[in-house]
C-alpha positions in Angstrom: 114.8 86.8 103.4 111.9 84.6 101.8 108.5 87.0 101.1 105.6 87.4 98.2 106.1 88.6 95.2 104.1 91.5 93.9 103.7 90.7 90.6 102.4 86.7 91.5 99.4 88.9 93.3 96.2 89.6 91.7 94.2 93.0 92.5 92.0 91.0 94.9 95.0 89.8 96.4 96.9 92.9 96.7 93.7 94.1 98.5 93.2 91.3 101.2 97.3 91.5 101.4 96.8 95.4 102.7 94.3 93.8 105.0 96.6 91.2 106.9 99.5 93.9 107.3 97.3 96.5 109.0 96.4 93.5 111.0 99.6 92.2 112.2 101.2 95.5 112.5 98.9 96.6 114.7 99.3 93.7 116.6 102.4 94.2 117.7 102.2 97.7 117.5 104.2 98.0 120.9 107.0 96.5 119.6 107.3 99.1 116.6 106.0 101.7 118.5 109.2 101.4 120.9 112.5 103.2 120.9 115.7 101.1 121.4 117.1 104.0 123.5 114.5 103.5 126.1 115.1 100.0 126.2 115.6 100.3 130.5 113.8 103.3 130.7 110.6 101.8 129.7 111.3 98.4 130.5 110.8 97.3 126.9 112.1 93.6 127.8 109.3 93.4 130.6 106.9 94.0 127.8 107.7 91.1 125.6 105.4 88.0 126.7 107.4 85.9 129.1 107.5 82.6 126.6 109.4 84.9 124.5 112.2 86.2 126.9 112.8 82.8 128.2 113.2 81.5 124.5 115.5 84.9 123.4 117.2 85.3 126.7 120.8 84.4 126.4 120.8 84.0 122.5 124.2 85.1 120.8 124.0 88.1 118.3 124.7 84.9 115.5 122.2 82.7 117.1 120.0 86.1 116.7 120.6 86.5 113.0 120.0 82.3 112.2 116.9 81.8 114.0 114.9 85.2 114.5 116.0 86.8 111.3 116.5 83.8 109.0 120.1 84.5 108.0 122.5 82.0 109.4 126.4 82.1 108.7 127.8 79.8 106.6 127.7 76.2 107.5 125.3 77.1 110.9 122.5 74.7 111.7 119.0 76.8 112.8 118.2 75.0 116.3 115.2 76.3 118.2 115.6 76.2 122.0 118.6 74.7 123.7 120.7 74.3 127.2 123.8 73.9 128.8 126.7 75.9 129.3 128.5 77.9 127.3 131.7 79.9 128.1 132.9 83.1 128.8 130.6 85.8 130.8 131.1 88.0 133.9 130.1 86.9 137.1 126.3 88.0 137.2 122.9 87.0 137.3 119.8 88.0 134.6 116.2 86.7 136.2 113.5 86.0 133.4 110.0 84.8 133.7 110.6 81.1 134.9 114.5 81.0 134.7 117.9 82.9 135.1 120.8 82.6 133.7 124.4 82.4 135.9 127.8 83.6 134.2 130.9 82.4 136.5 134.5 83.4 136.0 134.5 80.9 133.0 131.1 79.4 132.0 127.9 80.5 131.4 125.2 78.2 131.9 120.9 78.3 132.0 118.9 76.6 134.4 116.0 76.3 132.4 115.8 77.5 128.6 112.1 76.9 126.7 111.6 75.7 123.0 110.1 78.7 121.0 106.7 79.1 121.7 104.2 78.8 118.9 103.3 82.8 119.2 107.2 84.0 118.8 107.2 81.5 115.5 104.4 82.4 114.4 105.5 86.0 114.4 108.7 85.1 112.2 106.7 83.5 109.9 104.1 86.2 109.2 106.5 88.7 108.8 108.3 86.0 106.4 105.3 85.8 104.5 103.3 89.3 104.2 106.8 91.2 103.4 107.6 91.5 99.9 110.2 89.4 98.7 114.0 91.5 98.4 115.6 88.9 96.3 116.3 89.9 92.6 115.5 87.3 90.3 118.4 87.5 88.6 121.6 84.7 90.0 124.8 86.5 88.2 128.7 86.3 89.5 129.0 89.5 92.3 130.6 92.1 89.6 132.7 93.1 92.7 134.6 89.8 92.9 137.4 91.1 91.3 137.7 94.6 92.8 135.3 95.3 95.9 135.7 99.0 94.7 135.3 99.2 91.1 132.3 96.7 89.1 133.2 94.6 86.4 130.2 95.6 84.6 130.8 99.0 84.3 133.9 100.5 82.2 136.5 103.0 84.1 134.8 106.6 83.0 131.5 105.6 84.3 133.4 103.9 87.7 135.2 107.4 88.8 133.8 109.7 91.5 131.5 106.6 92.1 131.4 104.7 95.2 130.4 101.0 94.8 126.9 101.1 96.3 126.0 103.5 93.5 127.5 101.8 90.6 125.6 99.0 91.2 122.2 101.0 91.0 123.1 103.2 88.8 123.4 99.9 86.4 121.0 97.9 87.4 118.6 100.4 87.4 120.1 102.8 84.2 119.4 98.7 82.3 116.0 98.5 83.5 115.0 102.2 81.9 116.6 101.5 79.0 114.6 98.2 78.3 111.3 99.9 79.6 111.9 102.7 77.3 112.4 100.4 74.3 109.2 98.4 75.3 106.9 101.7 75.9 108.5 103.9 73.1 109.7 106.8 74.7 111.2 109.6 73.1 112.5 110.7 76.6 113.9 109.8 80.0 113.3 112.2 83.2 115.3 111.9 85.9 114.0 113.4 89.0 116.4 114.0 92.6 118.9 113.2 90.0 121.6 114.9 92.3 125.3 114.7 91.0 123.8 113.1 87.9 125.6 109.7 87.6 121.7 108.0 87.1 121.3 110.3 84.3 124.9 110.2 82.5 125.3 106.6 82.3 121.8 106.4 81.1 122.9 109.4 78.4 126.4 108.7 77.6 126.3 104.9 78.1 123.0 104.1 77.2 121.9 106.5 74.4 118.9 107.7 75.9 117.8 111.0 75.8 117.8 112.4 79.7 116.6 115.1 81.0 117.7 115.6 84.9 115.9 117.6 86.9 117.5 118.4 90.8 116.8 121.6 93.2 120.4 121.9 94.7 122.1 124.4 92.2 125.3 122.6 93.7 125.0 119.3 93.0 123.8 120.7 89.4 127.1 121.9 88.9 129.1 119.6 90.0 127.0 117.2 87.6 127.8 119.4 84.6 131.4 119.4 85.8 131.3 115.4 86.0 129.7 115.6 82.3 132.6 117.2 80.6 134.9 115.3 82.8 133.0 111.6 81.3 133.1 113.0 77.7 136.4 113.6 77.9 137.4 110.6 79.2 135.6 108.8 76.2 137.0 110.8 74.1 140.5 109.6 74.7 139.3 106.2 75.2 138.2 106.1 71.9 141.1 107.4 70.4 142.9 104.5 72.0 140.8 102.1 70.6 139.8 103.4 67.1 138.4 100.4 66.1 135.0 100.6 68.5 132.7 102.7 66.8 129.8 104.1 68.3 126.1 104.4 67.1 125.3 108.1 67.0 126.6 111.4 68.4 126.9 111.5 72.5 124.6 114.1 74.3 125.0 114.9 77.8 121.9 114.9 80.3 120.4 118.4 80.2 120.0 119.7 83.6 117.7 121.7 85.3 117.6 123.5 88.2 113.7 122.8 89.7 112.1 121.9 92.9 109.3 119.2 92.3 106.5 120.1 94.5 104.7 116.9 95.9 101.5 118.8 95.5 101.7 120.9 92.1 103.0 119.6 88.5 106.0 120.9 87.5 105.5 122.2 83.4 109.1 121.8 83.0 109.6 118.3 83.6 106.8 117.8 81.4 108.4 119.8 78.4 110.6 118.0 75.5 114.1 118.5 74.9 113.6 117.9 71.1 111.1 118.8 68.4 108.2 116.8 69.1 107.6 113.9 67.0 104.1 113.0 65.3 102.8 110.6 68.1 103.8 113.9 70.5 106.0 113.7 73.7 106.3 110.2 75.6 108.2 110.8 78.8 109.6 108.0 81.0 109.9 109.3 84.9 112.7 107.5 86.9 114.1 108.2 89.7 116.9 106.4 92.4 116.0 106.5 95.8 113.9 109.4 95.6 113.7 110.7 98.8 110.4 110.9 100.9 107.6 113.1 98.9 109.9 113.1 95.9 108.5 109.8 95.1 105.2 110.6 95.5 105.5 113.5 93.2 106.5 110.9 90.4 103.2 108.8 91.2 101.5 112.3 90.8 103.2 112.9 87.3 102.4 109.6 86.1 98.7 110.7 85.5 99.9 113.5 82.9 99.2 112.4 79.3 102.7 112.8 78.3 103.9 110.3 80.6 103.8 106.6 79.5 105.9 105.0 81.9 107.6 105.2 85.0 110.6 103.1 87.4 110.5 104.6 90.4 112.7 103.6 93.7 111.6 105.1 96.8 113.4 106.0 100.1 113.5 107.7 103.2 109.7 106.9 104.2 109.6 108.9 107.6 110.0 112.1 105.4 106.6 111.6 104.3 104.0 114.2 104.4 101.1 113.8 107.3 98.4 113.6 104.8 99.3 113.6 101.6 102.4 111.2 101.5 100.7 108.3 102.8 98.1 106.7 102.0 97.6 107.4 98.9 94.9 104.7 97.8 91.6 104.7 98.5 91.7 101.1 99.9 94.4 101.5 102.7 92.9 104.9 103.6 89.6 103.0 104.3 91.5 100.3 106.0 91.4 100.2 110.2 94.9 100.4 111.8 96.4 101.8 108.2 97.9 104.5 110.2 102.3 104.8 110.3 103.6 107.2 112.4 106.6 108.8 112.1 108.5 105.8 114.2 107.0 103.3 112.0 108.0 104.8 108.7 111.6 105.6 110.1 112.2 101.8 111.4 111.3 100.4 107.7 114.5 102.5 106.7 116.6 99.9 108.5 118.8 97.7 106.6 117.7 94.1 107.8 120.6 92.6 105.6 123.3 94.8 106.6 122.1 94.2 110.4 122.1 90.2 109.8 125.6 90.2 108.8 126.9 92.4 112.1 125.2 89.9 113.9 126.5 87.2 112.6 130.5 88.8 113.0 128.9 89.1 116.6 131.3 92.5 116.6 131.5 95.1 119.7 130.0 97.4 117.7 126.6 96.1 118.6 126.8 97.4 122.0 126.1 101.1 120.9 122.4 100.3 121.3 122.6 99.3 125.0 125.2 102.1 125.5 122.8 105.0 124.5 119.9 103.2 126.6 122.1 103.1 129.5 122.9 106.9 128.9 119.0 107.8 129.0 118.8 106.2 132.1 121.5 109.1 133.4 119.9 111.8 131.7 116.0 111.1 132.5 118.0 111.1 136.3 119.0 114.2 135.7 116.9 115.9 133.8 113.5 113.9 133.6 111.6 116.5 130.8 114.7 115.4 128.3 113.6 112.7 126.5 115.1 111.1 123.8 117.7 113.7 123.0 119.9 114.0 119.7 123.5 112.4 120.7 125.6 113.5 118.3 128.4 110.4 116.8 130.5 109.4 119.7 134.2 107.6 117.9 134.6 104.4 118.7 132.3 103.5 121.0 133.1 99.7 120.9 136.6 101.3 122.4 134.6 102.6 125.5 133.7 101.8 129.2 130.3 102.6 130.3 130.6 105.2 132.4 133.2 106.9 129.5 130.5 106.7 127.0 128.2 107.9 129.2 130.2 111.2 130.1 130.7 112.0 126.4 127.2 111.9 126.2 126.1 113.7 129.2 128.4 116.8 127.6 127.5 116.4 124.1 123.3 116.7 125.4 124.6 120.0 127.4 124.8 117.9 130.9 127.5 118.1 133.5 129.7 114.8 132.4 130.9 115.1 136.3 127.7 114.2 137.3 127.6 111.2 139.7 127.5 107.8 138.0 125.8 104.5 140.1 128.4 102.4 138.0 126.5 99.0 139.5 123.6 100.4 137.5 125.7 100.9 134.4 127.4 97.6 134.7 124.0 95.9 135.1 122.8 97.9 131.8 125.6 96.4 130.2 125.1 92.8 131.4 121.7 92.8 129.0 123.9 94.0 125.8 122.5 90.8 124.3 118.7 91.4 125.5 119.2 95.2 124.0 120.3 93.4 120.4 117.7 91.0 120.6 114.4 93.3 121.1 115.8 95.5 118.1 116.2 92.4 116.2 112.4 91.8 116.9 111.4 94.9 115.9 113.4 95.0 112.9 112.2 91.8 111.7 109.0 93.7 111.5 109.8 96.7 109.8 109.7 95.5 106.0 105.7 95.0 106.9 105.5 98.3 106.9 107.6 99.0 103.6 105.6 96.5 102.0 102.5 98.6 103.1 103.6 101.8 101.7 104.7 99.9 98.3 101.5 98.1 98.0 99.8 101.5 98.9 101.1 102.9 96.1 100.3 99.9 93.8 96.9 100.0 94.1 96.6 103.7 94.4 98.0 103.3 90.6 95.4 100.6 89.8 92.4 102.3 90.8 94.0 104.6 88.5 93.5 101.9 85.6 97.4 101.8 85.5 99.8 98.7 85.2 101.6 98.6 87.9 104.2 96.2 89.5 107.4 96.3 92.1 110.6 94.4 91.2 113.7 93.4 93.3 116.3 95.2 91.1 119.5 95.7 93.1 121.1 92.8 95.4 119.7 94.1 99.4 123.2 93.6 100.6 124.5 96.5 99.0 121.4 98.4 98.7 118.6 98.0 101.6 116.2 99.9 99.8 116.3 97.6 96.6 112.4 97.2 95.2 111.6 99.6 92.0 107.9 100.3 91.0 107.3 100.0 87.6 104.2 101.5 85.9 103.0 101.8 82.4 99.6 102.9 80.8 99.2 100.0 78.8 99.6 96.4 80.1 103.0 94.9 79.1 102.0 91.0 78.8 104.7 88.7 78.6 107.8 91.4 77.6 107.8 92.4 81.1 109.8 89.4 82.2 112.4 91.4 79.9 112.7 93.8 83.0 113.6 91.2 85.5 116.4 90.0 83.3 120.0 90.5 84.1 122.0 92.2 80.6 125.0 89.6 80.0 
C-alpha cells in the first residue's frame, strides 16, 4: 500500500500531517465508529452515501481487494464501475439507492451499476496518502523461498522453537539494534516484553551484544533460560563440527530479569549495567518487539533518562492503551480538535490490511464469518434486546456451516436457548449481502492505518518537543508482520549514517 514516509517529513510537516488525520478521521468517524457485527442490526449499509452502495454493491471480495484496497492479484486490471452479467448467484433480489441487482438460477446481472463517485475516490486516496508508508526499503529474495518454515538467513540453532513470523523480526530487527548500537556507542542492549527471549538471544549469542532482558511473566523467564542453554549447546556442537569457524570473543547469554515495567514509574533496574561501568558511564539502548500497549509507552518514558542514548521501539496492541496517559502523548495532538481514539478506533488499527487483501483476493468462504456473526446479533437482540455485542467464543469451521447451524452454536455458546425459533427467510436474506458485509469492513479497514499513523506520529513529535531525533522505519515485510514500522530515537542527530538502518545485511 503506497503512503508518506516519516523520515521525508519535516517537523512543520509532521505537525500539519497530525492536522489532516484528525480531520479525515473524524470525517468518517461513523464508519470507524461502527462494529461489523451490527452490520443489520444498525443498518450500517443504509449509512453509507447512496453513490457509494451503487458503486460497491455487487463487487467480488477480489474486485474488493484491487480497487478499494489497492491490491490486485496477479495479472488483474483495476476497472472502476462496470455492468453486465456475471454468473452464478441464488435466485434473489438486493435493492440499492437507484438500482438492484437480480441473481437467476445461473446469472447474475445489474440493471444499473455507477462509475465511482468522486467522494468514495477521494476517500481511497486520502487514506493512500496520510498513512505512513508499510513498505521496507529494502528489495531482497523472500528468505522463505526455500523452506516456508525455516529462513535462509538465519542458521538452524537460532530457527528451533521459532515460528516463521518471529524469525523474521527477530532478524530484521536484532540487525537494526546492532547497527544502531555501533552508530550511538552503546555499552548495552535492553530488551523490554522480551518474553521467551528469542529478540534477546539472537541479539546475544548471534550478534555479540550485551542484552539485558527484562519480562514480568516468571514463566516465559524460564522457559527463556531453558532455550539459552538449549542455543549454547547447540553451538557448541556446531562448532565442534566445524572447527575451522572461529568466533570473536566468549558467548554470554541475555541476563534475565524478572520486572514489571510500570508505564508511569521508572524502573532502576533496567536502568542499571550488567558490567563495570566504563569511563564515559552507562549508555543503554531500549528495544523492544511488539511491545504491547503501555509497554511501549514506558520505553518513550525511559528514553528521557540520561543513561539512555538510543532507542528501536515496535509497538502493538493500541486498544490496550491507557485513557489518559497512553495516548496522546504530545503536546500538539493533545491540543488538536477531533485527536480523540476510542477504544474501537485503536482496536481497528490492529487489523492486518495485507493479510485481509490476500483472503480477498482467494475470494475464500472463510470471509462469510463476518455476515454470519451479524446475522447471529440479529437473533440475540430478538431475544434478548439488553445483550449487545456479546463475546462468541471460536466456532470450527464456520465456512462448513448453514446459517441457522451457525446461529444455534452461537445462541448456546452466549447462554441462549439454541432451540429458539429461527425466521430462516431472514437468515437467508442476511446471507444474500455476504458481499455487502465484506465490503463495509473493507471500507473501514482501509481507514484504520490513519489512525496508526496518528498514534506513531504522536509519539514522534512527543519525542521532538523533547529535542530528541526521532524517526519510524518500515523494518519487517507487512505480509508476514502487520505491525511492521519501528521508531527509532537517538539524543544526537544521526546525519547521513542513518540510511545504514534502512539497509538490508547481505
Amino acid at each position: 500500500m503506497p503512503g508518506v514516509s516519516a523520515r521525508g517529513l519535516s517537523h512543520e510537516e509532521r505537525r500539519q500531517l497530525a492536522v489532516n488525520l484528525t480531520r479525515v478521521l473524524a470525517r468518517y468517524r461513523p464508519i470507524l465508529d461502527a462494529y461489523i457485527i451490527e452490520f443489520f442490526t444498525d443498518n450500517l449499509w443504509g449509512t453509507l452515501p447512496c453513490s457509494w452502495q451503487e458503486a460497491l454493491d455487487g463487487l467480488n471480495p477480489p474486485q474488493l481487494a484491487a480497487q478499494l484496497l489497492g491490491m490486485p492479484g496477479e495479472g488483474e486490471v483495476v476497472r472502476y464501475g462496470q455492468e453486465g452479467p456475471r454468473a452464478g448467484g441464488p435466485r434473489v433480489s438486493l435493492s440499492g439507492c437507484n438500482g438492484a441487482i437480480h441473481w437467476g438460477p445461473g446469472l447474475a446481472y445489474r440493471r444499473y451499476r455507477s462509475v465511482w463517485p468522486l467522494t468514495l475516490l477521494a476517500l481511497k486516496s486520502t487514506a493512500y496518502a496520510l498513512a505512513f508508508t508499510r513498505t521496507p526499503g529494502f528489495q531482497t529474495p523472500s528468505e522463505f523461498l526455500e523452506n516456508p518454515s525455516q529462513s535462509s538467513r538465519l542458521t538452524a540453532p537460532f530457527r528451533k522453537h521459532v515460528r516463521p513470523k518471529k524469525q523474521h523480526e527477530i532478524r530484521r530487527l536484532g540487525e537494526l539494534v546492532k547497527k544502531l548500537s555501533d552508530l550511538t556507542g552503546c555499552t548495552q542492549v535492553v530488551d523490554i516484553g522480551s518474553g521467551q527471549g528469542h529478540l534477546s538471544r539472537f541479539m546475544s549469542l548471534g550478534l555479540g551484544l550485551t542484552v539485558k532482558s527484562i519480562e514480568g511473566d516468571r514463566r516465559l523467564v524460564e522457559r527463556a533460560q531453558r532455550l539459552d542453554r538449549e542455543l549454547l549447546q547447540a553451538l557448541e556442537k556446531e562448532e565442534k563440527r566445524s572447527p575451522q569457524v572461529t568466533r570473536a570473543g566468549p558467548r554470554h547469554s541475555p541476563h534475565h530479569v524478572v520486572r514489571w515495567v510500570e508505564p508511569t514509574a521508572l524502573c532502576e533496574e533496567l536502568l542499571l549495567p550488567l558490567e563495570p561501568l566504563p569511563p564515559c558511564g552507562a549508555r543503554l539502548l531500549l528495544t523492544g518487539l511488539h511491545a504491547c500497549g503501555d509497554l511501549s509507552v514506558a520505553l518513550l518514558r525511559h528514553f528521557s533518562c540520561p543513561e539512555v542514548v538510543a532507542l528501536a521501539s515496535v509497538g502493538c496492541c493500541y486498544m490496550k492503551l491507557s485513557e489518559p496517559g497512553g495516548y496522546p502523548l504530545s503536546q500538539w495532538v493533545a491540543g488538536l480538535r477531533g485527536s480523540e481514539l476510542p477504544y474501537r478506533l485503536r482496536e481497528g488499527a490492529c487489523h492486518a490490511l495485507e493479510d485481509y487483501a490476500e483472503r480477498l483476493q482467494r475470494a475464500g468462504p472463510g470471509l462469510r464469518t463476518h455476515c454470519y456473526r451479524a446475522a447471529l446479533e440479529t437473533v440475540i437482540r430478538g431475544a434478548r434486546p439488553e445483550l449487545r455485542r456479546p463475546g462468541v467464543q471460536g466456532i470450527p469451521r464456520v465456512h462448513e456451516l448453514k446459517i441457522e447451524e451457525y446461529v444455534q452454536r452461537g445462541l448456546r455458546r452466549v447462554g441462549l436457548d439454541p432451540q429458539l425459533p429461527l425466521n430462516l427467510a431472514a437468515l437467508r436474506a442476511h446471507q444474500a449481502q455476504e458481499n455487502r458485509v465484506v465490503a463495509f469492513f473493507s471500507l473501514a479497514l482501509l481507514l484504520a492505518p490513519l489512525v496508526e499513523t496518528l498514534i506513531l506520529l504522536d509519539r514522534l513529535l512527543c519525542l521532538q518537543e523533547q529535542g530528541f531525533h526521532a524517526e519510524l522505519l518500515p523494518i519487517f515485510s507487512p505480509e508476514l508482520s502487520p505491525r511492521n514500522l519501528v521508531l527509532v530515537a537517538t539524543k544526537s542527530p544521526l546525519g547521513e549514517a542513518f540510511s545504514l538502518l534502512e539497509t538490508e545485511d547481505s
